[in-house]
C-alpha positions as semicolon CSV with decimal commas, in nm:
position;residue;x (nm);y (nm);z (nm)
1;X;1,690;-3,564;3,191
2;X;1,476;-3,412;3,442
3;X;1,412;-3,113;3,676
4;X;1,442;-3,156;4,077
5;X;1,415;-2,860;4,302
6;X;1,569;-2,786;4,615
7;X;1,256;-2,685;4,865
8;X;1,462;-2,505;5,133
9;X;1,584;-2,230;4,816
10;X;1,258;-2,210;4,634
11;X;1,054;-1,902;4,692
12;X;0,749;-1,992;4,549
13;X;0,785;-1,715;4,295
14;X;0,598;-1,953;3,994
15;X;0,870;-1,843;3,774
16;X;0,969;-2,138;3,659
17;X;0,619;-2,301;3,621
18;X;0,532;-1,976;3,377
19;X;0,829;-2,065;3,148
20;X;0,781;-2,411;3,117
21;X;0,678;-2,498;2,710
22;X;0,524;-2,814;2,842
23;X;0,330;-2,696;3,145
24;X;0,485;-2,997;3,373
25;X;0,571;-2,745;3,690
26;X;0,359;-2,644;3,922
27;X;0,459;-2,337;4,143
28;X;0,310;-2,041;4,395
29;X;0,085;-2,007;4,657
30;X;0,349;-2,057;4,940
31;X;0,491;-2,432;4,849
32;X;0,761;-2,497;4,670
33;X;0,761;-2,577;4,282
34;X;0,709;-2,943;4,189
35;X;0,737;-3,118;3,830
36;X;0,379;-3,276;3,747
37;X;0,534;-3,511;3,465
38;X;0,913;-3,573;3,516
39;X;0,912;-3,845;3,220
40;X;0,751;-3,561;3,040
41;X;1,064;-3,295;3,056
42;X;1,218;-3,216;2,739
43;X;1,537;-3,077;2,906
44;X;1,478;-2,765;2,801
45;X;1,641;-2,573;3,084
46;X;1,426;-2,277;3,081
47;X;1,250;-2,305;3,420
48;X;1,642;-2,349;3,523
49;X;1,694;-1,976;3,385
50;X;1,429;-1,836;3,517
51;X;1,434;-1,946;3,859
52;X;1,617;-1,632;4,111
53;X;1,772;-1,890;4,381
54;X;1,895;-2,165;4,168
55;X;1,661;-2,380;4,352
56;X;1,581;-2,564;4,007
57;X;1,844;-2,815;3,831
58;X;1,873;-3,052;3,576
59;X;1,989;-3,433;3,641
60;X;2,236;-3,520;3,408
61;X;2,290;-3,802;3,225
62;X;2,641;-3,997;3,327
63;X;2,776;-3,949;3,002
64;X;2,753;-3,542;3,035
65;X;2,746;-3,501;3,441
66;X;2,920;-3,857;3,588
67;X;2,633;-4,068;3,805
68;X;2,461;-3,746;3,975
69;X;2,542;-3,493;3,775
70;X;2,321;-3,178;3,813
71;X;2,341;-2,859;3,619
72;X;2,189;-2,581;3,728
73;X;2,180;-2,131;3,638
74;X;2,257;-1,843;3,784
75;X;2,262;-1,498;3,715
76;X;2,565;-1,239;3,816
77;X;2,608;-0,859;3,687
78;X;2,316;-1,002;3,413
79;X;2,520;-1,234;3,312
80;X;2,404;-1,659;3,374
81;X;2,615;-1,842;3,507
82;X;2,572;-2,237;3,456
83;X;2,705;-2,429;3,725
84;X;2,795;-2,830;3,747
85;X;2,766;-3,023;4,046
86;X;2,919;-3,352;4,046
87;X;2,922;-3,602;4,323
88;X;3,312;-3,528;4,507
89;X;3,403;-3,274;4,307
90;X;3,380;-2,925;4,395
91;X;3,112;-2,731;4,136
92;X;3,197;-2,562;3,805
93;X;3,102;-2,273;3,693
94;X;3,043;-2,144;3,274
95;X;2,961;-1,789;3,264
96;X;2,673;-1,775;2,934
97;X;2,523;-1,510;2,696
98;X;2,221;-1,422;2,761
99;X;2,182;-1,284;2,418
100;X;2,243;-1,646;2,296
101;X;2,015;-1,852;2,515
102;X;1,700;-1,684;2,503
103;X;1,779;-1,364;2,614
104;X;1,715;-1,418;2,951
């Protein structure tokens, strides 16, 4: 698993890069976030969390997503909301507990 972000939603915010437990993002100063290392990414999901525009996700492996599978996290009325995007399927949504994934 790795992180891919979508450059046209980033904002260049760094929030995800100042999450990151392994320091593989790199974020701010007006371009879009990048991963440094993507054979490096635990999986974690926390850059995914912390991102405002959901311009982060996580590929999937096809055993948990299908071939393409990307996950990505929202947040609505504080709540996140994970969603799943599969290739020809419309995307899924799981609302989550903050209180149980890190509290934020």
């Amino acid at each position: 698993m790795s992180v891919v972000f979508e450059p046209s939603l980033c904002v260049s915010c760094g929030r995800c890069a100042s999450v990151c437990p392994g320091t593989l993002l790199e974020a701010g100063d007006g371009r879009p976030a990048r991963i440094l290392f993507p054979d490096d990414c635990w999986g974690c999901a926390s850059c995914l969390k912390a991102c405002p525009r959901r311009a982060v996700r996580l590929t999937l492996p096809p055993a948990l997503g299908g071939l393409g599978g990307l996950l990505s996290c929202g947040r609505e009325g504080g709540r996140l909301v994970w969603r799943l995007e599969r290739p020809g399927r419309e995307p899924a949504d799981f609302p989550g507990d903050p209180e149980g994934e890190g509290g934020y």
